[in-house]
C-alpha positions, 0 to 999 in steps of 0.5 A: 445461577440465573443471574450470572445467565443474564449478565453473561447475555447482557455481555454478549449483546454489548459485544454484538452491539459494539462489533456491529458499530464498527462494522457500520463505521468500516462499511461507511468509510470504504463506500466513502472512499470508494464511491468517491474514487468510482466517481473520480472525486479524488478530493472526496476520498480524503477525509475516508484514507490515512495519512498515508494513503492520502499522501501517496496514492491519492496524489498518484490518482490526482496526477492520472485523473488530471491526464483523463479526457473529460469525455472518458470520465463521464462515458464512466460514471457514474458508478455504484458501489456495494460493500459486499463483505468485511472482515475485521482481523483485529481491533484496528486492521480490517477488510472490505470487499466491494463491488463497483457497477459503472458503465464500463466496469463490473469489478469486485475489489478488496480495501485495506482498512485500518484505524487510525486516530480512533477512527476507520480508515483505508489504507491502500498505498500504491508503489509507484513505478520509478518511471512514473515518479516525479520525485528526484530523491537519490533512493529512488534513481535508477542505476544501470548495473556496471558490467562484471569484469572477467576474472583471469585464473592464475596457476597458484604456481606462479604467483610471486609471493614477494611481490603479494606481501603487500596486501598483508604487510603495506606497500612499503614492505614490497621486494623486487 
């Protein structure tokens, strides 16, 4: 019996060993990538985000910082960031809330991660308003809706069958 005891003990520091190793590598990669947006390094948020998240909201967040004033981005680092919290929900998806003290802002915050090619990465992909889009794709146009037209209300009385049997028959079959 006491030898079940001790592998069932060795099981379950190997489970807590291994959980505390994921643990690590989600807390490095949101501080990663959220440091590095803190300090408006969009570049060096790269390596922590997916594929994902670096193709669309990493160039997003290029285009904005690209647009600040320099004297607004130094007013604004640089910043701390501590990870307050994760929750891993499964074995590839997880959560990290983290707070981001700089000089102008004290927020709290939540990053998605997941993993992906066998390591811990976030994946916040942003929707782009379509007047910030800068793409042309068709899917994305904006098409102003057509105004409705005005039914008339007809008495059924006074339809002319004659002259409807074209919707069943053909055009070809109508009589005057």
């Amino acid at each position: 019996m006491r030898k079940y005891h001790a592998i069932l003990t060795a099981l379950m520091l190997l489970a807590a060993a291994c959980g505390n190793n994921e643990n690590t590598a989600i807390e490095s990669a949101a501080k990663g990538y959220a440091q590095a947006l803190a300090d408006y390094r969009v570049d060096d948020a790269v390596p922590y985000a997916s594929h994902r998240t670096s193709e669309v909201t990493l160039n997003f967040y290029r285009m904005v910082v690209g647009k600040l004033d320099p004297a607004d981005i130094a007013a604004n680092t640089p910043a701390d960031i501590t990870i307050l919290n994760i929750k891993q929900l499964t074995d590839t998806t997880a959560y990290a809330v983290y707070h981001k003290s700089s000089p102008l802002t004290n927020i709290n915050d939540t990053l998605r991660m997941i993993k992906e090619e066998g390591r811990w990465v976030v994946n916040q992909v942003i929707i782009i308003p379509s007047i910030l889009d800068t793409t042309n794709h068709p899917q994305r146009r904006r098409v102003a809706p057509r105004k409705a037209k005005k039914l008339k209300r007809i008495p059924i009385d006074s339809v002319n069958v004659a002259k409807t049997k074209w919707a069943v028959d053909g055009p070809s079959t109508v009589q005057e």
